[in-house]
N, C-alpha and C positions, 0 to 999 in steps of 0.2 A: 504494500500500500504506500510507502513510503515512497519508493521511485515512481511511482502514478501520479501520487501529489507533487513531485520534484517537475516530473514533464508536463503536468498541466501547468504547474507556476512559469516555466520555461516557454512552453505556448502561448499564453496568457501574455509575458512579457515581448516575445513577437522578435527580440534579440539575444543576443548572445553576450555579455560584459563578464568580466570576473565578478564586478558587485553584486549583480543579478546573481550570479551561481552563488555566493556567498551567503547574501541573504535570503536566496529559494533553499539553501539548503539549510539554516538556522530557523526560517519560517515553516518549511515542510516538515523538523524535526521536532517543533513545541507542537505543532498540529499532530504530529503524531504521538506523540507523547499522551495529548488529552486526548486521543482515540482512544487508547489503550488502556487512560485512567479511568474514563469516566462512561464512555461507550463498549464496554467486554472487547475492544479489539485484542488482539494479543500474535504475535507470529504463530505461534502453534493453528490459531483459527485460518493463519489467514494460508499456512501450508498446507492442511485438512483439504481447502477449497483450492488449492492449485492442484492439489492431486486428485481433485474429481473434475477437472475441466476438459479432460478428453470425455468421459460421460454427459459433462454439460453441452458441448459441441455435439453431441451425439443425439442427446435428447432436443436440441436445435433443431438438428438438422431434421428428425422423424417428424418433428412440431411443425414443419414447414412442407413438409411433404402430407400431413393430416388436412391442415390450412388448405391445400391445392387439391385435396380428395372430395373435403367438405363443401368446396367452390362448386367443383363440379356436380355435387351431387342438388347443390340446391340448385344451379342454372338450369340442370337437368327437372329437378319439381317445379320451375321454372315457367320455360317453355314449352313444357313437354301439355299441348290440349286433353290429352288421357289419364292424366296421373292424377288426382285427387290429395290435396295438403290435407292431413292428419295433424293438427299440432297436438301435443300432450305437452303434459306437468309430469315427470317421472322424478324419484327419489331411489338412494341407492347408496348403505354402509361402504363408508371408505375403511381402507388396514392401515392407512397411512397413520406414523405417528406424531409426527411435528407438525406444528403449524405452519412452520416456513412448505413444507409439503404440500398441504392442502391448500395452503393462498395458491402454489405452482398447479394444484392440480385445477386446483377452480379457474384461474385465468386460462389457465390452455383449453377448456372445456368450453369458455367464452369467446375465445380467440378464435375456436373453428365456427365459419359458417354452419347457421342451422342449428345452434344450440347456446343456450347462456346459464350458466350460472345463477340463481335466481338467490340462493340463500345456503350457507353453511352452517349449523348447528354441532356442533363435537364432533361426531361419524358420520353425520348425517345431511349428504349434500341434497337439494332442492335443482332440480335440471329443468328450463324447458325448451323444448325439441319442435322444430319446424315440423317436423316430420315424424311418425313412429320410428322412421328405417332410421333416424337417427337416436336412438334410445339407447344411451353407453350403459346406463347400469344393467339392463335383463339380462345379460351373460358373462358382465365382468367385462375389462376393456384391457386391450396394453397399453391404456396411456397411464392408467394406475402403478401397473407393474412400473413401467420405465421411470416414473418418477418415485417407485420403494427404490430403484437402485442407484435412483440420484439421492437419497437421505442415507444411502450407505446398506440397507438391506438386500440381502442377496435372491436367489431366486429360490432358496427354500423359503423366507418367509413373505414371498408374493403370491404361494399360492395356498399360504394358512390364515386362518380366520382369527 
């Protein structure tokens, strides 16, 4: 985090001087400092999260390709004169157990076409669906699983209750 705040103060400044270095690095180190004091930052958090970002790229990447599934499937309920919108309200027990988890899983479930997030209560998300054929909870989804393996659980405890 440290060299993040050093190259934003360095961008931010627009030049390059010794002063500027001097004092981006005396400013970016009391800023760091009170991350660490008073915000739970600490290097061990912030190594944890360097060594999950080929998972985070990962779950990006699937997140972007769900985006461009869910596109088409609404353009498709769409345009299409024969298809008939179904919207429902479905709900559906999450295993996730942080809440940094479930904000991820609720926003990606908003993020795709055809579905929003309506409401989070403890386990218990609130979905509603353009569509039936978009109903993530009746069979369990893998966006749930991908994001147990971005909180660090493995694929034994993605498919226990």
């Amino acid at each position: 985090m440290y060299f993040l705040l050093f190259g934003f103060w360095v961008l931010l400044n627009g030049r390059w001087t010794v002063e500027i270095a001097i004092v981006g690095l005396i400013v970016c180190a009391a800023l760091y400092a009170f991350m660490c004091a008073f915000m739970g930052y600490s290097p061990k958090k912030e190594w944890q999260i360097a060594c999950r970002l080929p998972r985070i790229a990962g779950y990006f990447v699937y997140l972007v390709g769900e985006v461009f599934k869910s596109a088409f499937g609404v353009m498709k309920l769409i345009w299409s004169p024969t298809l008939v919108i179904e919207p429902e309200v479905t709900s559906f027990r999450t295993k996730l157990r942080t809440d940094a988890g479930k904000v991820v899983l609720a926003n990606s479930i908003t993020m795709t076409p055809g579905t929003i997030t309506i409401d989070v209560q403890e386990d218990e998300f609130l979905i509603h669906c353009l569509d039936a054929s978009f109903d993530m909870g009746r069979d369990g989804f893998d966006m749930e699983d991908r994001v147990m393996k971005l909180e660090g659980a493995g694929k034994e405890a993605a498919g226990h209750d």
